[in-house]
C-alpha positions as CSV (number, residue, x, y, z in Angstrom):
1,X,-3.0,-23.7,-34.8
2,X,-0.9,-22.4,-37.6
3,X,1.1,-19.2,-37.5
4,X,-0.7,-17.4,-40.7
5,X,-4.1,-18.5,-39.5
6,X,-5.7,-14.8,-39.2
7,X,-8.5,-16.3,-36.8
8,X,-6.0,-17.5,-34.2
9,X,-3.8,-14.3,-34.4
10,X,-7.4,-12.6,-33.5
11,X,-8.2,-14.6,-31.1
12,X,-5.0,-13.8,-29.5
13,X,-5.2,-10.5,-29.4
14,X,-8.3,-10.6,-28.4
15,X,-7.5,-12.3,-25.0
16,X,-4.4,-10.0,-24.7
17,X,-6.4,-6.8,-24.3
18,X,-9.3,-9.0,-22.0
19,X,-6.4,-9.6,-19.9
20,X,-4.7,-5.8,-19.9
21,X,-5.9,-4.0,-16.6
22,X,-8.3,-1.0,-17.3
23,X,-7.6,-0.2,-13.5
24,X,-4.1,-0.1,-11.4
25,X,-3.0,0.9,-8.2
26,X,0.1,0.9,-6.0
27,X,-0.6,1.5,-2.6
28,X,2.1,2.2,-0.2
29,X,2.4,3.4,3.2
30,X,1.3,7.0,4.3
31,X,4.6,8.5,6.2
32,X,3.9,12.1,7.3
33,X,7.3,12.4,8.2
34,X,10.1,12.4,5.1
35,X,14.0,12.2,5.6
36,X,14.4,15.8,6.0
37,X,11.9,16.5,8.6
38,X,13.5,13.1,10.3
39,X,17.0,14.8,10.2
40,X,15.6,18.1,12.0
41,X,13.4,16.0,14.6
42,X,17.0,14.2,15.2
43,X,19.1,17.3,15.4
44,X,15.9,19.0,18.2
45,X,16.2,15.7,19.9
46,X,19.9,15.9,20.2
47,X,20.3,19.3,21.0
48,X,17.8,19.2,23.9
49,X,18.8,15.7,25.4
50,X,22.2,17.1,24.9
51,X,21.4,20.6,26.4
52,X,19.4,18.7,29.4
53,X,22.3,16.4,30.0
54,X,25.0,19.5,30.6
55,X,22.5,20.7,33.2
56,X,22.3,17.4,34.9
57,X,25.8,16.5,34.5
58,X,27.4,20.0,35.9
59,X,24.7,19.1,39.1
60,X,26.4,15.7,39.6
61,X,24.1,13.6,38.4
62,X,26.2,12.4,35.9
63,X,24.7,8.8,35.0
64,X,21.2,10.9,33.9
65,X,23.5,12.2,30.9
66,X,24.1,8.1,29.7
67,X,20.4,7.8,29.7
68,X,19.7,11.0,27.7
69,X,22.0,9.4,25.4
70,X,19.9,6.3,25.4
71,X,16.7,8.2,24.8
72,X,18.1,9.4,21.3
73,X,19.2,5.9,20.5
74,X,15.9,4.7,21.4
75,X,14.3,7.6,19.0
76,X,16.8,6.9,16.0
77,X,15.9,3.1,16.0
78,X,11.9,3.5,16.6
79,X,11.8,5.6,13.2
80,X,14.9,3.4,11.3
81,X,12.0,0.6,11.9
82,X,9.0,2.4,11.2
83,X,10.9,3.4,7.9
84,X,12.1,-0.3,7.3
85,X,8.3,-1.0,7.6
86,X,7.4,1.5,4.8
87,X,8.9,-0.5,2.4
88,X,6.0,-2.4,2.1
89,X,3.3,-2.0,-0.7
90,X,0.5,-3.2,-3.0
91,X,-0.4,-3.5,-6.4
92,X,-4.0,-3.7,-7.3
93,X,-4.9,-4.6,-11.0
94,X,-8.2,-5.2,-12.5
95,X,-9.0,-6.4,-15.9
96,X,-12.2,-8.1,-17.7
97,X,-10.8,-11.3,-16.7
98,X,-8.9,-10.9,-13.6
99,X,-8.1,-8.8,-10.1
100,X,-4.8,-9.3,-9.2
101,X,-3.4,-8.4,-5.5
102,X,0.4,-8.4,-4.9
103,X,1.3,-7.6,-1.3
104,X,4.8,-7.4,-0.7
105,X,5.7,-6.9,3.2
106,X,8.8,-4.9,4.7
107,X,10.9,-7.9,4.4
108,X,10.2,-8.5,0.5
109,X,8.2,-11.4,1.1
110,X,5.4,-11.3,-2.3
111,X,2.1,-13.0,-1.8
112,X,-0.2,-13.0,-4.9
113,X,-4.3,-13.3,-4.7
114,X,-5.9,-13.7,-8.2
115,X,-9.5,-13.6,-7.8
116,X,-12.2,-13.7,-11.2
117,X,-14.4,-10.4,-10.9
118,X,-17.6,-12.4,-11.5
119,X,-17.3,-14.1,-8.8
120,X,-15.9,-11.9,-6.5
121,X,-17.3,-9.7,-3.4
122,X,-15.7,-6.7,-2.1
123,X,-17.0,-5.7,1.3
124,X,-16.2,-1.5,2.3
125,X,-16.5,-1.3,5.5
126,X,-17.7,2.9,6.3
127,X,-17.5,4.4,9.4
128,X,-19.8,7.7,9.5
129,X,-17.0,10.0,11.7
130,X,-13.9,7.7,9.8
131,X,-14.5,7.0,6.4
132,X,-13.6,4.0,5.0
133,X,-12.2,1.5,7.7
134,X,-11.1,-1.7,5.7
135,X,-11.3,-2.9,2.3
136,X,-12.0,-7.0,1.1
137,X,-11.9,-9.1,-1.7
138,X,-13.3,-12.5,-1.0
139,X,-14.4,-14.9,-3.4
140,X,-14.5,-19.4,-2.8
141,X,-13.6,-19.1,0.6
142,X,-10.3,-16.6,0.1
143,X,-10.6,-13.0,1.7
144,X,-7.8,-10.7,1.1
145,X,-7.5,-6.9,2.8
146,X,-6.3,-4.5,0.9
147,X,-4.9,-0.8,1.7
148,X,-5.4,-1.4,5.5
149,X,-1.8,1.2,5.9
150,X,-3.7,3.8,4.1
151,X,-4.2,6.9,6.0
152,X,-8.3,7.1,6.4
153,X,-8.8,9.7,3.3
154,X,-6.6,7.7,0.9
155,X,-8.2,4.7,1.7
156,X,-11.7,6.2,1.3
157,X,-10.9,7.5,-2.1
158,X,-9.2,4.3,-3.0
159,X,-12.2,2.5,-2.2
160,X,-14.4,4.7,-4.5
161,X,-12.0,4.2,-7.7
162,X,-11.8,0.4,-6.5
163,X,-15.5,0.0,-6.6
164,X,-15.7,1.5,-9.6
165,X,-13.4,-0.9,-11.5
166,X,-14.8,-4.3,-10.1
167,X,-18.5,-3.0,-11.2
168,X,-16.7,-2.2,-14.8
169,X,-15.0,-5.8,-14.5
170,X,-18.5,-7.6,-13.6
171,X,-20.3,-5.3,-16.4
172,X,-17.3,-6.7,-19.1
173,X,-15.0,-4.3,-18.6
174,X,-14.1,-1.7,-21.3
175,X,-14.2,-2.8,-24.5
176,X,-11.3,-2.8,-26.9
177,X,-11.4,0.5,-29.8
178,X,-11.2,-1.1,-33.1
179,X,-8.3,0.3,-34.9
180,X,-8.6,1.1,-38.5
C-alpha cells in the first residue's frame, strides 16, 4: 500500500475504531476497611490488649502480657496481607472485534485472555438470596472468571453492564459517527 492511497488510510481507520472498546472496566477488590479506620482498629486493639496486660501483669501473670503483645502482631500482619492482596485487579475491555481480560494478581504477575465476541459464551451464575455468584467467559476450550473479589452487589451490577456489552459486541458493536 502507498502512503497517499486514501482507500488504505480508510481502511485504517476503519479497523482503528472496530478495535477501540465501547465498554471498560477496572475491577478491584472491595475493602470495607480504609487506612484510617485501620489506624483506629490498631490504636482499640492496642489500648485494650495493653489495658488487659497491666491487669494481668500487676496479678503476676506476667508472660500473659508477651502474648497480648503477640495478639497485636498477629492483627497488624493479618490486615498488612489482606492489604497486600488488594493490590490485585482487572481490566475488562470490549470492542466489535475483541474482549480483552487482564488479571493482574497481588504479586504483579499479568495474565491476558483475548477472546472474539462471536464466538464467545458468558455464563452468570444467579443466586435468588445472593445475586450474582460468578461470572465466565469461555470460548475454544478457554474459560476465564472474572470479578470473583467483587462484593455480591458490585458484581451483580457488573454482570448487567457486562452482558450488555458482549450482546452490543455480537450485534456489531456501536458503529462509528461519520464526521463531517
Amino acid at each position: 500500500m502507498t502512503s497517499g492511497n486514501p482507500k488504505s488510510e480508510l481502511e485504517v481507520a476503519g479497523s482503528e475504531a472496530a478495535d477501540t472498546p465501547f465498554f471498560a472496566a477496572l475491577l478491584t477488590p472491595y475493602r470495607s476497611l480504609g487506612p484510617n479506620g485501620f489506624r483506629v482498629l490498631m490504636l482499640v486493639v492496642c489500648g485494650i490488649c495493653f489495658a488487659a496486660g497491666l491487669v494481668f501483669l500487676s496479678m503476676g501473670a506476667w508472660p500473659v502480657f508477651g502474648f497480648l503483645g503477640l495478639d497485636i502482631l498477629l492483627i497488624f500482619l493479618a490486615f498488612r496481607w489482606n492489604y497486600r492482596a488488594a493490590r490485585a485487579f482487572e481490566e475488562v475491555h470490549v470492542s466489535r472485534t475483541e474482549i480483552r481480560i487482564r488479571k493482574v494478581n497481588a504479586a504483579g504477575r499479568e495474565a491476558l485472555y483475548r477472546f472474539n465476541p462471536f464466538g464467545t459464551k458468558l455464563v452468570v451464575r444467579e443466586e435468588e438470596d445472593e445475586g450474582v455468584t460468578r461470572i465466565t467467559v469461555s470460548a475454544r476450550g478457554q474459560a476465564v472468571d472474572v470479578g470473583g473479589f467483587l462484593n455480591p452487589q458490585d458484581r451483580t451490577s457488573f454482570a448487567g453492564a457486562f452482558r450488555r456489552a458482549v450482546a452490543q459486541a455480537k450485534s456489531g458493536g456501536p458503529f462509528p459517527v461519520a464526521a463531517g
